[in-house]
mmJSON file of the N, C-alpha and C atoms, coordinates in Angstrom:
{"data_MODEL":{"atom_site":{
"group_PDB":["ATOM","ATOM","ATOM","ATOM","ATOM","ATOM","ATOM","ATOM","ATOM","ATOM","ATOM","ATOM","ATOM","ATOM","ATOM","ATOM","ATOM","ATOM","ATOM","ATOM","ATOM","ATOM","ATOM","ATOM","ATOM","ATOM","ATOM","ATOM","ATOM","ATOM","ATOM","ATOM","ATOM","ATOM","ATOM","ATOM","ATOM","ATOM","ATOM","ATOM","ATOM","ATOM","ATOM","ATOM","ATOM","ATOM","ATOM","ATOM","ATOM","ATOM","ATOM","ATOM","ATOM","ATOM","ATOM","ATOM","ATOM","ATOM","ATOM","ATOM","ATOM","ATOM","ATOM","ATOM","ATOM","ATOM","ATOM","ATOM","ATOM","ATOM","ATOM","ATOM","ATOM","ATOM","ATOM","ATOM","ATOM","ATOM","ATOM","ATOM","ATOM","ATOM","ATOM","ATOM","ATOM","ATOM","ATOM","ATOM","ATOM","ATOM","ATOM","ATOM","ATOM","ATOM","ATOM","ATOM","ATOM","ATOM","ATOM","ATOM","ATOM","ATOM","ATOM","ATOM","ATOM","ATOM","ATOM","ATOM","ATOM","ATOM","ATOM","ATOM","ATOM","ATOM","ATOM","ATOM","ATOM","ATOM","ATOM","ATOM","ATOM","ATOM","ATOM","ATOM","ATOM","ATOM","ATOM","ATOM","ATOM","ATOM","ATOM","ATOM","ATOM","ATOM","ATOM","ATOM","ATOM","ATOM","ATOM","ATOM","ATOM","ATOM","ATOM","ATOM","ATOM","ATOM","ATOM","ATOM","ATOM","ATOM","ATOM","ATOM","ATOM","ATOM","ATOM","ATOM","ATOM","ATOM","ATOM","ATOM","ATOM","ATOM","ATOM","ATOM","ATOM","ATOM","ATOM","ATOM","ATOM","ATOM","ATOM","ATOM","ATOM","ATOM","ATOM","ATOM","ATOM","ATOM","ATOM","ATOM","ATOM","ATOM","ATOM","ATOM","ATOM","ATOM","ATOM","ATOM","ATOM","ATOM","ATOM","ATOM","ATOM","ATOM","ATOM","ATOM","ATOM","ATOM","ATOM","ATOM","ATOM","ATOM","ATOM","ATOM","ATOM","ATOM","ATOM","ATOM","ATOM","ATOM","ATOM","ATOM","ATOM","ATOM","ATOM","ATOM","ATOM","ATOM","ATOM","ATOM","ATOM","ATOM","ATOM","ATOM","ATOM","ATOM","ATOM","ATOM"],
"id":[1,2,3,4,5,6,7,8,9,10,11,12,13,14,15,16,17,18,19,20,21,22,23,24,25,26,27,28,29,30,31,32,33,34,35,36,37,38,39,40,41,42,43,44,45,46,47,48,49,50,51,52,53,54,55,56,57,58,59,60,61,62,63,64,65,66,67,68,69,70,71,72,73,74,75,76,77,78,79,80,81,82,83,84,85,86,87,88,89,90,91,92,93,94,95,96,97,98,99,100,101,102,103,104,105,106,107,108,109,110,111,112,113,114,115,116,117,118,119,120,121,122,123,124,125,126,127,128,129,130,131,132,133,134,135,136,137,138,139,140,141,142,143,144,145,146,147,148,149,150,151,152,153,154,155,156,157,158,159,160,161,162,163,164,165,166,167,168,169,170,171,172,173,174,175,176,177,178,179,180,181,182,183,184,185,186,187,188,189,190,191,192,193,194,195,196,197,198,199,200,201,202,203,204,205,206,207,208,209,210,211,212,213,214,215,216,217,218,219,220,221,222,223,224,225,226,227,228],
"type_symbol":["N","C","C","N","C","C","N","C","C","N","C","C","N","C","C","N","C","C","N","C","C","N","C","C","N","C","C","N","C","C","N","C","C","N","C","C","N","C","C","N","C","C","N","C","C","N","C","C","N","C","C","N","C","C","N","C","C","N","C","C","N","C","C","N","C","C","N","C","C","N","C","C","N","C","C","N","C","C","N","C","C","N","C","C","N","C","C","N","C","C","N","C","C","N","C","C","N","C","C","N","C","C","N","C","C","N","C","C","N","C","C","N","C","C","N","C","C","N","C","C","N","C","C","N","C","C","N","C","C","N","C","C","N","C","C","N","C","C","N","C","C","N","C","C","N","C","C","N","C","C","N","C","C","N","C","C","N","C","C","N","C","C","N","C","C","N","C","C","N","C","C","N","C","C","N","C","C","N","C","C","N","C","C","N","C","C","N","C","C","N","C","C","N","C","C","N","C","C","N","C","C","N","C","C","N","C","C","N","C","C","N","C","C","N","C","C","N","C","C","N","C","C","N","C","C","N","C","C"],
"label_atom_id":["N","CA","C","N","CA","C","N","CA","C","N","CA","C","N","CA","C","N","CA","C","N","CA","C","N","CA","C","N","CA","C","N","CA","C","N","CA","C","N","CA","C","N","CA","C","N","CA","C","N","CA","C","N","CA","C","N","CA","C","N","CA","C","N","CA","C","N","CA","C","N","CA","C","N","CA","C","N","CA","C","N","CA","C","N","CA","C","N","CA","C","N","CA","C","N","CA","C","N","CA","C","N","CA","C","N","CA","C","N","CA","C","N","CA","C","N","CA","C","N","CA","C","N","CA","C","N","CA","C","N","CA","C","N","CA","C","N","CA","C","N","CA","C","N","CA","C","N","CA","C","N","CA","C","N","CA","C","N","CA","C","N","CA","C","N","CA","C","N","CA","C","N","CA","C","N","CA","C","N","CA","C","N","CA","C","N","CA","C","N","CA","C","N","CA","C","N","CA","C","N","CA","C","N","CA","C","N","CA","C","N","CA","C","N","CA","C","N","CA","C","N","CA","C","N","CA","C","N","CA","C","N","CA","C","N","CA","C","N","CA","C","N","CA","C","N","CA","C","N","CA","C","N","CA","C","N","CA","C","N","CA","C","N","CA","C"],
"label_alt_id":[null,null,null,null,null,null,null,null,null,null,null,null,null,null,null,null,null,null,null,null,null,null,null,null,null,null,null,null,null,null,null,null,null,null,null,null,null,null,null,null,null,null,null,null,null,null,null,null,null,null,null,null,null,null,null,null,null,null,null,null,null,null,null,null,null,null,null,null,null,null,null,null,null,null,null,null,null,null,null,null,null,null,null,null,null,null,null,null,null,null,null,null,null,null,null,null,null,null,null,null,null,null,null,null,null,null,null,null,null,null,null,null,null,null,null,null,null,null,null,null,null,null,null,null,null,null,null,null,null,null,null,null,null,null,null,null,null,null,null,null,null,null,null,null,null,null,null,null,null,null,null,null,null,null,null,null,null,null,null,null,null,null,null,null,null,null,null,null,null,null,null,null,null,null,null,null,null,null,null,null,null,null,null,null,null,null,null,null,null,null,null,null,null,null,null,null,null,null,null,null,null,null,null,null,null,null,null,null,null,null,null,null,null,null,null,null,null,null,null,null,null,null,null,null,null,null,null,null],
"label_comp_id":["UNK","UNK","UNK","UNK","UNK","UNK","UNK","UNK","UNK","UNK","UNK","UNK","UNK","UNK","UNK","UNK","UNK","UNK","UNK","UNK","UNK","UNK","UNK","UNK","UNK","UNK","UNK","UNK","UNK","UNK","UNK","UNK","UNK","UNK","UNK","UNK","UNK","UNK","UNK","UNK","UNK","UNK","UNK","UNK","UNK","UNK","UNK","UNK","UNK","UNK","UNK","UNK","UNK","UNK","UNK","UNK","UNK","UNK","UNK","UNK","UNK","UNK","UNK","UNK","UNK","UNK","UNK","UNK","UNK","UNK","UNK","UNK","UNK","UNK","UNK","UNK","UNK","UNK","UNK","UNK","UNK","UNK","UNK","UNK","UNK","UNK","UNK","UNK","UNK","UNK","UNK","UNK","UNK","UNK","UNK","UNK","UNK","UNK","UNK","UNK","UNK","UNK","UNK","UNK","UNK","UNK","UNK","UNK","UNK","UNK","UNK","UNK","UNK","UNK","UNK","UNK","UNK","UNK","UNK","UNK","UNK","UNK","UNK","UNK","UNK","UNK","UNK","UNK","UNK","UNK","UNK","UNK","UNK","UNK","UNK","UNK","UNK","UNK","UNK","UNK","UNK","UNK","UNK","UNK","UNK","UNK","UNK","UNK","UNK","UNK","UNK","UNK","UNK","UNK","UNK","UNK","UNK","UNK","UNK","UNK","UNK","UNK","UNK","UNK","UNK","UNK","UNK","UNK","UNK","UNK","UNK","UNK","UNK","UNK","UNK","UNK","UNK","UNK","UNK","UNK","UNK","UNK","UNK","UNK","UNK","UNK","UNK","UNK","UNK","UNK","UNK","UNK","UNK","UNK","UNK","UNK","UNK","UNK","UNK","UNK","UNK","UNK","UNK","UNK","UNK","UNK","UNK","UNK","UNK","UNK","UNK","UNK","UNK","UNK","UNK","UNK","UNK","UNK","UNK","UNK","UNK","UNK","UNK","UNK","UNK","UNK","UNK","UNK"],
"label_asym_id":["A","A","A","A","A","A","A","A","A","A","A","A","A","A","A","A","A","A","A","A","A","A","A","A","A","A","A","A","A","A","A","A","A","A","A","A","A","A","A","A","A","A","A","A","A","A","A","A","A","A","A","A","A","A","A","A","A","A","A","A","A","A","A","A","A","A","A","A","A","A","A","A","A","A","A","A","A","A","A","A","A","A","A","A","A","A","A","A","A","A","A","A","A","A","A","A","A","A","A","A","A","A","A","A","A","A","A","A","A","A","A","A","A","A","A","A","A","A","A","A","A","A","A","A","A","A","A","A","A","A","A","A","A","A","A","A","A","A","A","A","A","A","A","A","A","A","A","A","A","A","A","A","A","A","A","A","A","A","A","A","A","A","A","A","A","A","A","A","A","A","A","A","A","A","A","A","A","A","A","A","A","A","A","A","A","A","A","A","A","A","A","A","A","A","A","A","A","A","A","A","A","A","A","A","A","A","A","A","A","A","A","A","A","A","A","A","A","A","A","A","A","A","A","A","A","A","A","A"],
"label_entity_id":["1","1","1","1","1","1","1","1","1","1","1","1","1","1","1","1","1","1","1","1","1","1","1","1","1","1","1","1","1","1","1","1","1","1","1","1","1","1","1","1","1","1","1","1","1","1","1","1","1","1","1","1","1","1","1","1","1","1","1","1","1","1","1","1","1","1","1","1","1","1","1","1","1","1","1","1","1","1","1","1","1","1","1","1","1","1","1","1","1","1","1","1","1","1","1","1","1","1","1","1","1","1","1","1","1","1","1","1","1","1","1","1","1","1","1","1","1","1","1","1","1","1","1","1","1","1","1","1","1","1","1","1","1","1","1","1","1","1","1","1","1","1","1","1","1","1","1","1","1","1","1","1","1","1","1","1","1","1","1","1","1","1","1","1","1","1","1","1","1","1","1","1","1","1","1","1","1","1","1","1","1","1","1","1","1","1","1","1","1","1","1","1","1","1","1","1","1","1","1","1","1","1","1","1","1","1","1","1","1","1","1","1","1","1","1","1","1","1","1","1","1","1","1","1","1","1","1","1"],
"label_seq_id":[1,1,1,2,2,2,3,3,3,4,4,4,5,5,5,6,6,6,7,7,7,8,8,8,9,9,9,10,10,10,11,11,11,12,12,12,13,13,13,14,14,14,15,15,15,16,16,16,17,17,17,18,18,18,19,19,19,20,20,20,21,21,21,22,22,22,23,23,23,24,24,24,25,25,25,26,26,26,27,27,27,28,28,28,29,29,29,30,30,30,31,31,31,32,32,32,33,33,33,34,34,34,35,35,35,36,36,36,37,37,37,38,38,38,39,39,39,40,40,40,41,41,41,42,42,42,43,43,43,44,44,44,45,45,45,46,46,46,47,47,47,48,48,48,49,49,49,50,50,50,51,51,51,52,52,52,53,53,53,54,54,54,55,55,55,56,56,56,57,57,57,58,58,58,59,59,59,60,60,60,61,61,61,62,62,62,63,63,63,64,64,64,65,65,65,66,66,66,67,67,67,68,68,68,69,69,69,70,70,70,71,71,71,72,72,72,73,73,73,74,74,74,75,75,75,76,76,76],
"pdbx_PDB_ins_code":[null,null,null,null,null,null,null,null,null,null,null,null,null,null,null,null,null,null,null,null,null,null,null,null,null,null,null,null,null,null,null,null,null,null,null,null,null,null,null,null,null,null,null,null,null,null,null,null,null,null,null,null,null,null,null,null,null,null,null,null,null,null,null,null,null,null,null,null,null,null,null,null,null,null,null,null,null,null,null,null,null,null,null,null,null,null,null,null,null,null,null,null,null,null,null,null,null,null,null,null,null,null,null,null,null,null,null,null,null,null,null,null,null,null,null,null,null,null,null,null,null,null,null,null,null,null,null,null,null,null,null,null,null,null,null,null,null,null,null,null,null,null,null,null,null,null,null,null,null,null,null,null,null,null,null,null,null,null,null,null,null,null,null,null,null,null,null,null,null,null,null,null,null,null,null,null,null,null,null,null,null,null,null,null,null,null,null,null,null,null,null,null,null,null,null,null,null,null,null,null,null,null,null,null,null,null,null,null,null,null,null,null,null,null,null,null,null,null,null,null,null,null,null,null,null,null,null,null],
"Cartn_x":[0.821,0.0,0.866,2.031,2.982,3.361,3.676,4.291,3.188,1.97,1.052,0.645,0.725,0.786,1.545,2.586,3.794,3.362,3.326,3.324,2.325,1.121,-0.018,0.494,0.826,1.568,2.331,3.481,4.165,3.709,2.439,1.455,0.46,0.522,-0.753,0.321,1.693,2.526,3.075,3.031,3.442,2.4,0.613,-0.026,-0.243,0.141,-0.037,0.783,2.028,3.118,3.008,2.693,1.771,0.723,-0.046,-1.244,-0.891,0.485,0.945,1.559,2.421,3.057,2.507,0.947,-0.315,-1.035,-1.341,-2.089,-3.179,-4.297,-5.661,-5.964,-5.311,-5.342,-5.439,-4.92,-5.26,-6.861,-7.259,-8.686,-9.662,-9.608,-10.848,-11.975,-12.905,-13.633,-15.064,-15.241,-15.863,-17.589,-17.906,-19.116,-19.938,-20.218,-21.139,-21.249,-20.354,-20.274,-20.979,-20.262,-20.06,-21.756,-22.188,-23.638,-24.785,-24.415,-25.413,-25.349,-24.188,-24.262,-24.887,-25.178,-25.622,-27.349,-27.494,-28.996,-29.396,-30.874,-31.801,-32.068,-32.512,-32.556,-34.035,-35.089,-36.073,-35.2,-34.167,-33.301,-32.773,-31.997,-31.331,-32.454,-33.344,-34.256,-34.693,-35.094,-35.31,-34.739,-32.936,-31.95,-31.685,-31.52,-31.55,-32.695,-33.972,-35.112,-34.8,-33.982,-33.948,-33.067,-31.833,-30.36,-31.694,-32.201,-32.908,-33.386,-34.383,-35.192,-34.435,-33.221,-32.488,-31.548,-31.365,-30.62,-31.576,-32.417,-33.379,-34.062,-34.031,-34.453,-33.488,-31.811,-30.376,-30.862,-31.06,-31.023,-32.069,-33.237,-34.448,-34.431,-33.522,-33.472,-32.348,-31.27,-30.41,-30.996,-31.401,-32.141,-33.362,-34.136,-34.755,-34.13,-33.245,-32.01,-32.601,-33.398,-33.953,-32.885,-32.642,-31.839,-31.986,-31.601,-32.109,-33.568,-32.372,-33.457,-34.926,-35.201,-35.983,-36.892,-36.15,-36.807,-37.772,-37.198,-37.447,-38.766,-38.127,-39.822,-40.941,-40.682,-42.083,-42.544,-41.702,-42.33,-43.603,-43.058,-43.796,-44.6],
"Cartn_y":[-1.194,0.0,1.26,1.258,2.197,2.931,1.608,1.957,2.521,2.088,2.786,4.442,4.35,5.786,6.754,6.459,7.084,7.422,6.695,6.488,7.524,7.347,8.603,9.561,9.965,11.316,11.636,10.955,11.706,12.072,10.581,11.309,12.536,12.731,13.941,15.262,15.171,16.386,16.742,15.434,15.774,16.396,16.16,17.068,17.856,18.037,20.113,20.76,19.557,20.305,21.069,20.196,20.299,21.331,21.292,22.849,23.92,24.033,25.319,25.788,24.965,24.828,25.313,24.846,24.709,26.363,26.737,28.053,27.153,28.333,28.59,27.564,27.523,25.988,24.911,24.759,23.361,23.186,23.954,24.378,24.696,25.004,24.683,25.583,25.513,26.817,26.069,27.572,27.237,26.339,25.786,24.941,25.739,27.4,27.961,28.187,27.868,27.854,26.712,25.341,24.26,23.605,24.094,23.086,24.097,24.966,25.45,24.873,24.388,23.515,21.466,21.622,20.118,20.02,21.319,21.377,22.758,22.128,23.248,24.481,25.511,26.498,25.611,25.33,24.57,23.882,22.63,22.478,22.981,24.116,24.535,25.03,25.951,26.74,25.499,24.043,23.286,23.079,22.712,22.797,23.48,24.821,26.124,25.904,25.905,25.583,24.388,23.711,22.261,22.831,23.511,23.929,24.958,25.842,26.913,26.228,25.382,24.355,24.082,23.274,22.147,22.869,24.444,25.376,26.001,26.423,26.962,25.852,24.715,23.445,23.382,23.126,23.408,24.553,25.651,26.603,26.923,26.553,26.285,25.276,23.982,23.363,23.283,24.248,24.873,25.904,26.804,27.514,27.338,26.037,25.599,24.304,23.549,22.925,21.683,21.635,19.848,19.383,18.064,17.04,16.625,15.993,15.384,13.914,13.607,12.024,12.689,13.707,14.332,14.714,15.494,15.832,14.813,13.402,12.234,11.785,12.207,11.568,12.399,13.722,14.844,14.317,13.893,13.812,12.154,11.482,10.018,10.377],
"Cartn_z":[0.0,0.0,0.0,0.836,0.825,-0.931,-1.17,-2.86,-3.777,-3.756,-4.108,-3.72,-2.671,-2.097,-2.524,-2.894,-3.161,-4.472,-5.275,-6.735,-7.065,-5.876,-6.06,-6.253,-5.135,-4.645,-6.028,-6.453,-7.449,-8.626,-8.863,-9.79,-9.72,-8.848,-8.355,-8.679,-8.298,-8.093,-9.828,-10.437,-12.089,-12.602,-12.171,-12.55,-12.351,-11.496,-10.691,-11.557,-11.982,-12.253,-14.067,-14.232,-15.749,-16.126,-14.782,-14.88,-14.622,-13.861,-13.482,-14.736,-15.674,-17.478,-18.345,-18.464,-19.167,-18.542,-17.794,-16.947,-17.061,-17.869,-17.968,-18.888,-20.143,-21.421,-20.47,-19.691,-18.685,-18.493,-17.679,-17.54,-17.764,-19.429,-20.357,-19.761,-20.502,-20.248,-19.186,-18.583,-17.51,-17.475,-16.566,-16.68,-16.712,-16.919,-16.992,-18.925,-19.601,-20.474,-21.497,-20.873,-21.59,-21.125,-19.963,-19.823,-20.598,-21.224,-22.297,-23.599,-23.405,-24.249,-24.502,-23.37,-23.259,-22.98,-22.295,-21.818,-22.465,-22.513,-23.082,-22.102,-22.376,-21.289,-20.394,-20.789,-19.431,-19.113,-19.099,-18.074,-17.349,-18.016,-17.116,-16.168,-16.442,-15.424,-14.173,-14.64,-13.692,-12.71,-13.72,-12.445,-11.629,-12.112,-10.891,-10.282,-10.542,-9.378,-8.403,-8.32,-7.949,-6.795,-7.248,-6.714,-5.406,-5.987,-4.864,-4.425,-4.664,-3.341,-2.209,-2.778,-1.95,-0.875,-1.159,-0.469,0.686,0.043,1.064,2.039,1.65,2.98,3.441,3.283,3.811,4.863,4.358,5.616,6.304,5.934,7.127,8.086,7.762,8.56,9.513,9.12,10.371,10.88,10.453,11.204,12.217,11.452,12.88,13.926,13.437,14.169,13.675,12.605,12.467,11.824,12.209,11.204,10.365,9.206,8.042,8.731,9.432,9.998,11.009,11.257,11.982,10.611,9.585,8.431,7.957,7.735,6.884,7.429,9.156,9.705,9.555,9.69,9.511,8.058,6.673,5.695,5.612,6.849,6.349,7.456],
"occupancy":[1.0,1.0,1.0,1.0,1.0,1.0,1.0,1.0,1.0,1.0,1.0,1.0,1.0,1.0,1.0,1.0,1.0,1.0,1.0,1.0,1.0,1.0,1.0,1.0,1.0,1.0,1.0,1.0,1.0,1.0,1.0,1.0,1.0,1.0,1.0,1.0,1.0,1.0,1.0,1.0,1.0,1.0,1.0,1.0,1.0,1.0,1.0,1.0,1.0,1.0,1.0,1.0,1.0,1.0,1.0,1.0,1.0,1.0,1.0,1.0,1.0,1.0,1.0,1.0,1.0,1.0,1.0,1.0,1.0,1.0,1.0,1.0,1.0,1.0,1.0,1.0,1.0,1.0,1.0,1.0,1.0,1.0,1.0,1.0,1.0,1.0,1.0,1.0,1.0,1.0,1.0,1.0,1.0,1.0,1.0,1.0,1.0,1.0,1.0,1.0,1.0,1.0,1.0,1.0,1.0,1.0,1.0,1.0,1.0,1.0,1.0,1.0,1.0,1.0,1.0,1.0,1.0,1.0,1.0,1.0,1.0,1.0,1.0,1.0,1.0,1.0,1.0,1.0,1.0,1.0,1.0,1.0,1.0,1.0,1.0,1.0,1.0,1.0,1.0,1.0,1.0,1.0,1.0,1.0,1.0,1.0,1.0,1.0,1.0,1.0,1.0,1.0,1.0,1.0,1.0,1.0,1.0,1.0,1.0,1.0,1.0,1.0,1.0,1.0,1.0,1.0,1.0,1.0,1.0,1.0,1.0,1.0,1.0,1.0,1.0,1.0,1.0,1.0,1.0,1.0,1.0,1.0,1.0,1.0,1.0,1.0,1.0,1.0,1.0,1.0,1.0,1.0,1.0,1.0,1.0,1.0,1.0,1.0,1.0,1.0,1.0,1.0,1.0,1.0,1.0,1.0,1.0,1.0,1.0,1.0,1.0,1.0,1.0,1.0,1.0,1.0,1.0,1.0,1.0,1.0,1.0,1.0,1.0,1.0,1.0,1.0,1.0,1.0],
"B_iso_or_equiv":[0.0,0.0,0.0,0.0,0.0,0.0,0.0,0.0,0.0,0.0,0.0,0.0,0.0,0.0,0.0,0.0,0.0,0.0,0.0,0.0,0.0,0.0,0.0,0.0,0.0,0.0,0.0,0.0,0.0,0.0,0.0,0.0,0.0,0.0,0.0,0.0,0.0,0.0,0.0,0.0,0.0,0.0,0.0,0.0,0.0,0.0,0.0,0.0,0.0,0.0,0.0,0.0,0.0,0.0,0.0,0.0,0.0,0.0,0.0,0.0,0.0,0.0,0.0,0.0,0.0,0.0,0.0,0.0,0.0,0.0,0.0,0.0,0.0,0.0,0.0,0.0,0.0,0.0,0.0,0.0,0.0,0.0,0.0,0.0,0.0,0.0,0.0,0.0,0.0,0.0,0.0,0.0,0.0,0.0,0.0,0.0,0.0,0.0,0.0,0.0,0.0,0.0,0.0,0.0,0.0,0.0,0.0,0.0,0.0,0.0,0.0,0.0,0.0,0.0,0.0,0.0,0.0,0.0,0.0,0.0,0.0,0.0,0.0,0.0,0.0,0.0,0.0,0.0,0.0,0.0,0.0,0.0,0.0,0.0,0.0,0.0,0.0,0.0,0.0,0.0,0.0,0.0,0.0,0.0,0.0,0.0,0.0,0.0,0.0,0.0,0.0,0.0,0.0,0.0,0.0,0.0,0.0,0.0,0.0,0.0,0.0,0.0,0.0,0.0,0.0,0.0,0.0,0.0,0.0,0.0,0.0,0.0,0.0,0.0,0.0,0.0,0.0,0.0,0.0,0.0,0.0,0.0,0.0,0.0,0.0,0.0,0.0,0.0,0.0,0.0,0.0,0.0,0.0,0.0,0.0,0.0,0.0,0.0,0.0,0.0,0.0,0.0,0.0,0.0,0.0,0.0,0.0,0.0,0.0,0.0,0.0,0.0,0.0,0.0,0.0,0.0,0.0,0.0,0.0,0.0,0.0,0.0,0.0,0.0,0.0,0.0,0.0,0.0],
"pdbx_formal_charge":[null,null,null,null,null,null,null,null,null,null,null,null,null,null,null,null,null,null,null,null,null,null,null,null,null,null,null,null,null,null,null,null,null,null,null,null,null,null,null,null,null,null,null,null,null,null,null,null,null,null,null,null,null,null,null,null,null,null,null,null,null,null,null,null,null,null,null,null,null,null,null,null,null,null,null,null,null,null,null,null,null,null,null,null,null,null,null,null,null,null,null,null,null,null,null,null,null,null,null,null,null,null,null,null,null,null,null,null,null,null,null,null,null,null,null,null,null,null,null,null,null,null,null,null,null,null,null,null,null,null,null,null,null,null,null,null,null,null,null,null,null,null,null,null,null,null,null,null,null,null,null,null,null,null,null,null,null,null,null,null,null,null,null,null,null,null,null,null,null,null,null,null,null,null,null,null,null,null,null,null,null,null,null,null,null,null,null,null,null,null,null,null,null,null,null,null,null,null,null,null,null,null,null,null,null,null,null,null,null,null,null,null,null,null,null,null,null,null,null,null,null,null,null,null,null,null,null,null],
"auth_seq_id":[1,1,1,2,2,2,3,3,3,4,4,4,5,5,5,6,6,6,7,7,7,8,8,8,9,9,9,10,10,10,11,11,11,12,12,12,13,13,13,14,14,14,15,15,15,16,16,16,17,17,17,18,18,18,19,19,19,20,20,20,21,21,21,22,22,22,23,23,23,24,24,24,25,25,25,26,26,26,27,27,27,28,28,28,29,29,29,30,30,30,31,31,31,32,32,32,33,33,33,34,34,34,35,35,35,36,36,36,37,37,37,38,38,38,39,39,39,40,40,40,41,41,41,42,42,42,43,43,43,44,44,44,45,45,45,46,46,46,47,47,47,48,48,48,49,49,49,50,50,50,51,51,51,52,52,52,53,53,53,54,54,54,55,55,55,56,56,56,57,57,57,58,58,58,59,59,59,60,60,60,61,61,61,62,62,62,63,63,63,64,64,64,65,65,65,66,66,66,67,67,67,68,68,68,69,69,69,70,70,70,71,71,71,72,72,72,73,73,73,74,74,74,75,75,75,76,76,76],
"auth_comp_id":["UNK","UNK","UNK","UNK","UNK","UNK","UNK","UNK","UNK","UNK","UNK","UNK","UNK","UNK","UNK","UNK","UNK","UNK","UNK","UNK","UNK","UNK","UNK","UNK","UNK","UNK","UNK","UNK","UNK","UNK","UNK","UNK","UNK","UNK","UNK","UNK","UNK","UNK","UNK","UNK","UNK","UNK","UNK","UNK","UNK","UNK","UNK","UNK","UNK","UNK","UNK","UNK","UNK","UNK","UNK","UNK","UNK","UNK","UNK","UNK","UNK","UNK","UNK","UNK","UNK","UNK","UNK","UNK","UNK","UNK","UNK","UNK","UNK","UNK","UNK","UNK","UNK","UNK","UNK","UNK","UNK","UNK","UNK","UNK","UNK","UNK","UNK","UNK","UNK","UNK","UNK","UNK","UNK","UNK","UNK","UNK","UNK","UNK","UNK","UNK","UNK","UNK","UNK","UNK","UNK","UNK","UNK","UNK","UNK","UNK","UNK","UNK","UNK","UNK","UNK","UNK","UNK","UNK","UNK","UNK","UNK","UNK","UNK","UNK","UNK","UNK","UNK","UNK","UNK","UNK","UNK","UNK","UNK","UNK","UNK","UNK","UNK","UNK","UNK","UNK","UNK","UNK","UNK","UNK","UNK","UNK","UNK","UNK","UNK","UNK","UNK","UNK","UNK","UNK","UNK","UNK","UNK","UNK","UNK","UNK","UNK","UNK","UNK","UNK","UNK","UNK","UNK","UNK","UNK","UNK","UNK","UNK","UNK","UNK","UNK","UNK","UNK","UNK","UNK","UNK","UNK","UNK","UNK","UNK","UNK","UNK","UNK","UNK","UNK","UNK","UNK","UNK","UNK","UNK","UNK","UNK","UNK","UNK","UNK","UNK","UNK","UNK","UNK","UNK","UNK","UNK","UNK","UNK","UNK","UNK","UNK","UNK","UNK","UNK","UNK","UNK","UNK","UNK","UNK","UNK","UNK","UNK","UNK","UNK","UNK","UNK","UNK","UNK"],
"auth_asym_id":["A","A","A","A","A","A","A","A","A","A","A","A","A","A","A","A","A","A","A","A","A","A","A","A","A","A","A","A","A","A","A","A","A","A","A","A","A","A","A","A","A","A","A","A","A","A","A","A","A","A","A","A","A","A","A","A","A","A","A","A","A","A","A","A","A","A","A","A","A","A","A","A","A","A","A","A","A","A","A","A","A","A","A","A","A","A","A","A","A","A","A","A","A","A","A","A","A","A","A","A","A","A","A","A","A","A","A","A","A","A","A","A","A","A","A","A","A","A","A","A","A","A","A","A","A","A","A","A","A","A","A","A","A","A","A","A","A","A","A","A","A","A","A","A","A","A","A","A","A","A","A","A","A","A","A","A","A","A","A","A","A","A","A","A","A","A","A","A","A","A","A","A","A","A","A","A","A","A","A","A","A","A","A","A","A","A","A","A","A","A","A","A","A","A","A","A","A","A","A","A","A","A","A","A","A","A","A","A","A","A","A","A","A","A","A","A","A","A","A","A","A","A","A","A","A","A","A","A"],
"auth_atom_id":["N","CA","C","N","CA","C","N","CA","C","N","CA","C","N","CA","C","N","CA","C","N","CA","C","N","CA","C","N","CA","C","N","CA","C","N","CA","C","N","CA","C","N","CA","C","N","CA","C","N","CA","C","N","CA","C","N","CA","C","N","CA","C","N","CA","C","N","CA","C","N","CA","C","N","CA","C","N","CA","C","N","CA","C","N","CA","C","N","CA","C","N","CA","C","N","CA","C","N","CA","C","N","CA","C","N","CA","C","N","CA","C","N","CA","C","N","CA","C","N","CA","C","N","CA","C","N","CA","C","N","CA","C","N","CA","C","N","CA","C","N","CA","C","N","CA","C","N","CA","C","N","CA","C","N","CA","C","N","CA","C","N","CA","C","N","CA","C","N","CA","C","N","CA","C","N","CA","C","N","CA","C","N","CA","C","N","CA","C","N","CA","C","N","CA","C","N","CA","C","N","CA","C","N","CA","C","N","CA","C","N","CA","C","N","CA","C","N","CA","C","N","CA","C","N","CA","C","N","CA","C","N","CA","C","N","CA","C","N","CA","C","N","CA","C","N","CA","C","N","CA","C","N","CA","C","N","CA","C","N","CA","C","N","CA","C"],
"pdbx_PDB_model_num":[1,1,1,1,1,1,1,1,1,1,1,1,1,1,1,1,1,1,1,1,1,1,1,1,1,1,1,1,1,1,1,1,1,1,1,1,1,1,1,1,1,1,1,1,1,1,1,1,1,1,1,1,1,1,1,1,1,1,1,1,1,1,1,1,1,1,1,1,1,1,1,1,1,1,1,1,1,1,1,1,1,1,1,1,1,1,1,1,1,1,1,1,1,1,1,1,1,1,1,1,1,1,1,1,1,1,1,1,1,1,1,1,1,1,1,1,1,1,1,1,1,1,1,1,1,1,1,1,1,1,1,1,1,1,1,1,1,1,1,1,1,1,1,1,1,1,1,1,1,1,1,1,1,1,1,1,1,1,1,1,1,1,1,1,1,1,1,1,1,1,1,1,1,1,1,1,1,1,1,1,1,1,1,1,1,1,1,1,1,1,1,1,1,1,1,1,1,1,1,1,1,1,1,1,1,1,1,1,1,1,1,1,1,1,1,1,1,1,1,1,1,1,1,1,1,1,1,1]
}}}
């Protein structure tokens, strides 16, 4: 497992080493770009409705201190 580890590591550090070489060309253009390209705008609008739902139950339910498993039960 050691040798594996290692092997990670130096692989992980040749690619850093490569994106720092490369800049911005490494990194290709941004996902606000490229998923207009895959989805229709009613997708997208769904997804953003989906993303606001799932945020605003995130912070109503810290704000009222419920847990997810507390959540699960109010719904059944």
């Amino acid at each position: 497992m050691d040798n594996e580890y290692r092997e990670a590591i130096a692989q992980a550090k040749a690619n850093l080493k490569e994106v720092r070489e490369r800049g911005v060309e490494a990194l290709g253009r941004p996902w606000s770009e490229v998923r207009k390209e895959f989805f229709t705008p009613e997708e997208l609008a769904a997804s953003n409705l989906r993303v606001q739902l799932m945020t605003e139950l995130a912070h109503t339910r810290h704000d009222k201190g419920i847990s997810q498993r507390q959540l699960e039960e109010i719904r059944y």
